[in-house]
C-alpha positions as CSV (number, residue, x, y, z in Angstrom):
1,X,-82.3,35.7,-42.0
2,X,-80.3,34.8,-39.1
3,X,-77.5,33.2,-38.9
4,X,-77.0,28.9,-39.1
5,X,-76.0,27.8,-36.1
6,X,-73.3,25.0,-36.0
7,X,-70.9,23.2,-33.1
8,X,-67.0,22.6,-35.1
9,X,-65.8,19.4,-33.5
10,X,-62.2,19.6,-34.4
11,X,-58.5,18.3,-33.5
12,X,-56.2,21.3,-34.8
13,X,-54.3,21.6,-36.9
14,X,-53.6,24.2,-39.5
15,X,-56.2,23.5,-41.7
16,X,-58.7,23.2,-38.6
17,X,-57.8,26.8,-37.6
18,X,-58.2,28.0,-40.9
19,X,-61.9,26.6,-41.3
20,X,-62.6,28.1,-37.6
21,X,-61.6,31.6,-38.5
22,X,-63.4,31.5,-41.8
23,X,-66.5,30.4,-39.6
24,X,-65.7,33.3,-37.1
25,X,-65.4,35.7,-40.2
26,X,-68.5,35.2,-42.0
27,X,-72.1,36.4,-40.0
28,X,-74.2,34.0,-41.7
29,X,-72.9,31.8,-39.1
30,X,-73.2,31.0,-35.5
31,X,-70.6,29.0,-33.8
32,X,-72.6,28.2,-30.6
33,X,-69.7,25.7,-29.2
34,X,-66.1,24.3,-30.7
35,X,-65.2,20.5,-29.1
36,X,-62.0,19.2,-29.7
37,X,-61.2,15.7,-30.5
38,X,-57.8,13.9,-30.5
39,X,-56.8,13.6,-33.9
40,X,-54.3,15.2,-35.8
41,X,-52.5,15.9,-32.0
42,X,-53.7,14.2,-28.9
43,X,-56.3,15.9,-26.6
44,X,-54.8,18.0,-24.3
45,X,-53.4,20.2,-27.4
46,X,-56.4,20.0,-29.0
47,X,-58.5,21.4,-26.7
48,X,-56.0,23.5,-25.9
49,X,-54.8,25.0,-30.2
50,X,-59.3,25.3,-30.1
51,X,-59.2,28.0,-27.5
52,X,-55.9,29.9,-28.9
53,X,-57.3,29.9,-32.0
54,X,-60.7,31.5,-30.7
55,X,-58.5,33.7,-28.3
56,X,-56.6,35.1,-32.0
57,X,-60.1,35.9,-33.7
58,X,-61.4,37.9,-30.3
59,X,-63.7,35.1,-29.6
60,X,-63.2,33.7,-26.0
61,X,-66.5,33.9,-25.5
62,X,-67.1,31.1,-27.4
63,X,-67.3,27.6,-25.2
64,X,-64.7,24.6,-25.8
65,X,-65.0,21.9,-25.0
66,X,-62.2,18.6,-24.3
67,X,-64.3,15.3,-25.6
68,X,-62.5,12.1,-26.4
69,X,-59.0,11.2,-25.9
70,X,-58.9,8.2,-28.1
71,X,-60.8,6.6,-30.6
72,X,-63.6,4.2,-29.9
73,X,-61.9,1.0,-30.3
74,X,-58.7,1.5,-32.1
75,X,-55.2,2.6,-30.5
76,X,-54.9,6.7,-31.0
77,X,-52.6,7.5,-34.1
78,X,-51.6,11.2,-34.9
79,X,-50.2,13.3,-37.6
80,X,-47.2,15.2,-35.6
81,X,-45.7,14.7,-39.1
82,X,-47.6,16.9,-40.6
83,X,-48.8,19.8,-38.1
84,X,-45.5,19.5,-36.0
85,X,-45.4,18.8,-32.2
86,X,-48.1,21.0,-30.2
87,X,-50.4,20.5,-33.7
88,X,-50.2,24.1,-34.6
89,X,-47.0,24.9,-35.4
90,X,-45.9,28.1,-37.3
91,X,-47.5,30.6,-35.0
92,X,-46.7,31.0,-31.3
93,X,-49.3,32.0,-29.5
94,X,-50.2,33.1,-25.9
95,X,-51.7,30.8,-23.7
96,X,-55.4,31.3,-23.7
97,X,-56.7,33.0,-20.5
98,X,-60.1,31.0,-20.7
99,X,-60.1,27.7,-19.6
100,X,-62.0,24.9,-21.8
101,X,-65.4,23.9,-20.3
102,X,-65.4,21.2,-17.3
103,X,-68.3,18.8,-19.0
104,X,-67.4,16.8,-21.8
105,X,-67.7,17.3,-25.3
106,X,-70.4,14.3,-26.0
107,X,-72.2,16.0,-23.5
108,X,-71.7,19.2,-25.1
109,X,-73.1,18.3,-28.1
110,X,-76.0,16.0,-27.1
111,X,-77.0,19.3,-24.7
112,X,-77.4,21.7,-27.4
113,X,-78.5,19.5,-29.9
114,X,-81.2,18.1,-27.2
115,X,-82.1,22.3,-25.8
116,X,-82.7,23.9,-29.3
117,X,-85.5,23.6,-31.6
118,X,-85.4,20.4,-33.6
119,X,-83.1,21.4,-36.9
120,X,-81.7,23.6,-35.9
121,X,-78.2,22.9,-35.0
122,X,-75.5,21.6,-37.5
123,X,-72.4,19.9,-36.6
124,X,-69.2,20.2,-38.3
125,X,-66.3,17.8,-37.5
126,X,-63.3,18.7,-38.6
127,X,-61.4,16.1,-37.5
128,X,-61.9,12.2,-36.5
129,X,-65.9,11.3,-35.7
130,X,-65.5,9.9,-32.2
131,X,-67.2,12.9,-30.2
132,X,-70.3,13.1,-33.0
133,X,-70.5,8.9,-32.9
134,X,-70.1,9.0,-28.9
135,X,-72.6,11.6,-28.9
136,X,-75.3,9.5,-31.5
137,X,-74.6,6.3,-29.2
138,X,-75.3,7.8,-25.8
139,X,-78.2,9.9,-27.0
140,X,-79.9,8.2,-29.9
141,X,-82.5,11.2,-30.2
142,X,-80.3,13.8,-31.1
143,X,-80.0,11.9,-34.9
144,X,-83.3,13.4,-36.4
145,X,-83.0,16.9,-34.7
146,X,-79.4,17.6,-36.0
147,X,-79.8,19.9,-39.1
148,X,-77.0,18.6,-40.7
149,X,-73.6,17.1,-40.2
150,X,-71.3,18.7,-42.9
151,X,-67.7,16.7,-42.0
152,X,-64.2,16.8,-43.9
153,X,-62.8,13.3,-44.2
154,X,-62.9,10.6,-46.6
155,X,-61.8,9.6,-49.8
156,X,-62.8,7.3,-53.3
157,X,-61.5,8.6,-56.4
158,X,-58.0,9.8,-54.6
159,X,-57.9,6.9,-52.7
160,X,-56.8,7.4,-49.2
161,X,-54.0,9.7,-47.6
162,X,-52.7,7.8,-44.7
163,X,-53.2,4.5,-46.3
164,X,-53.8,3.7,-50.2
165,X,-57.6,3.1,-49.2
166,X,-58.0,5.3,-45.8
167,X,-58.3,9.3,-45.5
168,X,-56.9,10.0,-42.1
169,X,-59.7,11.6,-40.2
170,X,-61.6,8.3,-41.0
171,X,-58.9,5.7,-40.6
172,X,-57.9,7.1,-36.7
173,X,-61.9,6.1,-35.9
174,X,-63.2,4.2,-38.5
175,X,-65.5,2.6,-36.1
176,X,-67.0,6.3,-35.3
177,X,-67.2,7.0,-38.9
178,X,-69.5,3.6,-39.5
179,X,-71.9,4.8,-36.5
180,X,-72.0,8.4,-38.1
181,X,-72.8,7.1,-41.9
182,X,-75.2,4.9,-40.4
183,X,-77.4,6.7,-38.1
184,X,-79.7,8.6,-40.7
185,X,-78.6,12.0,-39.5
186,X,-78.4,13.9,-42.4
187,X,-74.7,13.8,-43.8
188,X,-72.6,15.7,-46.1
189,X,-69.2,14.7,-46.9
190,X,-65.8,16.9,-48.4
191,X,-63.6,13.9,-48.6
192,X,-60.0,14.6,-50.0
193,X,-61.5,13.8,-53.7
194,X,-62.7,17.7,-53.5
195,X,-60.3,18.9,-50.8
196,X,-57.7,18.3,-53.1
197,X,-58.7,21.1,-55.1
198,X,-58.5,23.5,-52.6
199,X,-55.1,24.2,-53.5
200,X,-53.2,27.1,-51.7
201,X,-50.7,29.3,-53.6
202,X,-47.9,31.2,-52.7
203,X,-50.0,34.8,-54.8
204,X,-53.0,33.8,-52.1
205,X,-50.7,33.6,-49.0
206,X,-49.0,36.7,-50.1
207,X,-51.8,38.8,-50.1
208,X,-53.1,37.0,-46.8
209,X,-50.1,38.1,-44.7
210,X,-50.0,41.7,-46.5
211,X,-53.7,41.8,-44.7
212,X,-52.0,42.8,-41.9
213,X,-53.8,42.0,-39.1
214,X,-53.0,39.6,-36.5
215,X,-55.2,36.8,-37.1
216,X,-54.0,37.4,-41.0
217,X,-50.2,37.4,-39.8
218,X,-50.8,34.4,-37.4
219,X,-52.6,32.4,-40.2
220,X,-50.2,33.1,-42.7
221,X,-47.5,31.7,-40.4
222,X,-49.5,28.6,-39.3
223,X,-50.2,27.7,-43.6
224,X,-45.9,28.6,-44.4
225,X,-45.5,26.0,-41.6
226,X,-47.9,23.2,-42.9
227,X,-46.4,24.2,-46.7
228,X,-43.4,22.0,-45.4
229,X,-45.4,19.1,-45.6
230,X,-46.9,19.9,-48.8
231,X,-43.8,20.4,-50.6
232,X,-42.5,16.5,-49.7
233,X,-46.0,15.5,-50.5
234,X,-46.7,16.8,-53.3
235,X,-43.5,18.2,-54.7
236,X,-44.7,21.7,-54.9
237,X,-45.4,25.3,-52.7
238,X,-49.4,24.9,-53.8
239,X,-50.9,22.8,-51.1
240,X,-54.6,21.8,-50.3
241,X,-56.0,23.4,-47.4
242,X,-58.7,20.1,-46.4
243,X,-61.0,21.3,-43.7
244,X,-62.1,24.9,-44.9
245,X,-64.4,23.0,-47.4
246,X,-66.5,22.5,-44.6
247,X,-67.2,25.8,-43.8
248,X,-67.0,27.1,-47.5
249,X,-69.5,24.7,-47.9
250,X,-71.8,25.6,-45.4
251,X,-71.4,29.9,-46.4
252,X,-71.8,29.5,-50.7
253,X,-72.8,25.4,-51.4
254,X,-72.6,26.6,-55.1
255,X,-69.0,27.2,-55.7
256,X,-69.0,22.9,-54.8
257,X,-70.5,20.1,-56.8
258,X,-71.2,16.8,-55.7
259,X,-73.5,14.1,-55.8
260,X,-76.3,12.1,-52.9
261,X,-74.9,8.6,-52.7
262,X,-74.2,5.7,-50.5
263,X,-71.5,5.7,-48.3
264,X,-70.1,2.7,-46.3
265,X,-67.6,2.2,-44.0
266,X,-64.8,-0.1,-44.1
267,X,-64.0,-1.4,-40.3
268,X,-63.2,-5.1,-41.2
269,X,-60.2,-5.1,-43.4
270,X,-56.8,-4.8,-42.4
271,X,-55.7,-3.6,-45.8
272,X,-58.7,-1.4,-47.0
273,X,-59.6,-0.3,-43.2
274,X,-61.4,2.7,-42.8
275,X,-62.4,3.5,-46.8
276,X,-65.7,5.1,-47.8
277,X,-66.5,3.1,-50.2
278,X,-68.6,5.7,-52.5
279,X,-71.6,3.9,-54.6
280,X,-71.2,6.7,-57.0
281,X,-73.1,5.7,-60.2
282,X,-76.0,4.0,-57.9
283,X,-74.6,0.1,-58.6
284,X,-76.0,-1.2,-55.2
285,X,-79.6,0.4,-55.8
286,X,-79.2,1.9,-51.9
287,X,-81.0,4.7,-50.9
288,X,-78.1,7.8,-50.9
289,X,-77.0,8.3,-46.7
290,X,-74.6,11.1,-47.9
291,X,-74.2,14.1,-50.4
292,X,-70.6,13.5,-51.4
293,X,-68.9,16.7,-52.3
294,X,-65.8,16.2,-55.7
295,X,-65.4,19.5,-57.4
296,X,-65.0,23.0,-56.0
297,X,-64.2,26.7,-58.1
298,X,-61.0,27.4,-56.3
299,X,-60.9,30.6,-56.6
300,X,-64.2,31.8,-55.3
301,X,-63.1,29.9,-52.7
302,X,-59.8,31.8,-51.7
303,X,-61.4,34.6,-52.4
304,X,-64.1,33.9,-49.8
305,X,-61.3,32.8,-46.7
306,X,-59.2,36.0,-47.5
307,X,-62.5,38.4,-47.3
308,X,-63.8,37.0,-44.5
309,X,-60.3,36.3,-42.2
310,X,-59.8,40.0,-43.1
311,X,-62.5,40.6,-40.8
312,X,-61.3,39.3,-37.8
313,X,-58.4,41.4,-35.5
């Protein structure tokens, strides 16, 4: 069988690199090309944390991509806060000797979505939606040949983690988010309702570090790092790790459970903007737009990301 081949649109951060070296770990998956997004940092780090991180897992090969440097009609707002100044704090690494792509991310995507075989790409944002919506706008007939779009972001049952309605990677471009849930592409959504169950303990990161390798030593540093934030939030040393679900998702969909539903986007209300407003029990009668991930078996899950970042240098 060969291996799914998928484009990680992504804004790193911690938890971006950690779902990128669990993708570069595991052979039932092909990472064709990595865009980067403002987000969680702006661009120019980004693009830039994307190509370190490939550089770590002896990947350089592998095409980045800058796409956009803001959102599609909102101000930029990013989460320093949380993944410190350059976005990846906790590790320092060497500048990365290949240089990101000169054509844009959008045109990235619509390219390869456009030059292979109809399903057969997936697209995995890890991070605000503005490349994948950009890319759906300015090419319109890359919607029914994408395989899937499998995206962290969201939230109904936790409610929001920027705002008391709004998950961040949906409240930066909520306007993006609306073009992406309404396109028809077929979508598949971890929103922080299962994320938050992807809790990281101090046991796992032990035994990650005591992997010795570099990418295990460089990981290890980059999750102490965003541990800081977890500890105000949530008063503890276990934190989630959000964006791995993505990719844990995509390598063994049976350790997660979830439901097909419709999915809206809030983009009018100052107080509520940017929810996904979840028709979980069906109230609306809607056809479902979105399988909408809630539950996942934690420790099948850890034990999946240490196995497979053991394999990388």
């Amino acid at each position: 069988m060969s291996a799914r081949k998928i484009i990680i649109d992504t804004d790193p951060g911690q938890d971006d690199a950690f779902a990128i070296l669990l993708a570069l770990g595991s052979a039932e998956l092909d990472v064709v090309a990595v865009t980067a997004v403002a987000g969680n940092a702006p661009l120019s780090k980004t693009e830039r944390n994307a190509r370190q991180i490939l550089e770590l897992a002896g990947r350089p090969d592998i095409r980045v991509a800058p796409g956009c440097a803001r959102p599609m009609v909102r101000p930029l707002r990013t989460a320093e806060y949380v993944h410190g100044d350059s976005g990846l704090e906790g590790w320092d690494p060497p500048e990365a000797s290949t240089p990101a792509l000169s054509v844009h991310g959008v045109d990235l995507i619509i390219d390869t979505v456009m030059a292979a075989p109809e399903g057969e790409i997936t697209l995995c944002p890890l991070g605000p939606l503005t490349n994948i919506a950009m890319a759906l706008v300015k090419e319109p007939r890359i919607a029914p040949r994408i395989r899937e779009i499998v995206l962290m972001g969201g939230g109904y049952f936790e409610g929001g983690n920027i705002t008391p309605a709004a998950e961040f990677n949906i409240f930066v471009d909520p306007h993006a988010a609306h073009v992406v849930f309404t396109s028809g592409a077929p979508l598949t959504m971890a929103p922080i309702d299962c994320t938050y169950k992807a809790i990281l303990t101090p046991a796992w990161l032990k035994r990650l570090r005591e992997l010795g390798t570099r990418t295990a030593i460089a990981a290890a540093g980059m999750a102490e790092f965003y541990q800081r934030y977890g500890n105000q939030k949530f008063g503890t040393d276990s934190y989630p790790l959000h964006d791995p679900c993505v990719i844990g998702y995509l390598l063994k969909p049976e350790i997660f459970g979830g439901k097909a539903c419709y999915v809206e986007i809030e983009i009018a209300s100052p107080v509520t903007m940017g929810a996904t407003v979840v028709d979980w029990w069906n109230v609306t009668k809607r056809p479902a737009n979105c399988m909408v991930l809630r539950d996942l078996e934690r420790s099948a899950f850890y034990d999946l990301m240490l196995e497979r970042i053991g394999r990388l240098p």
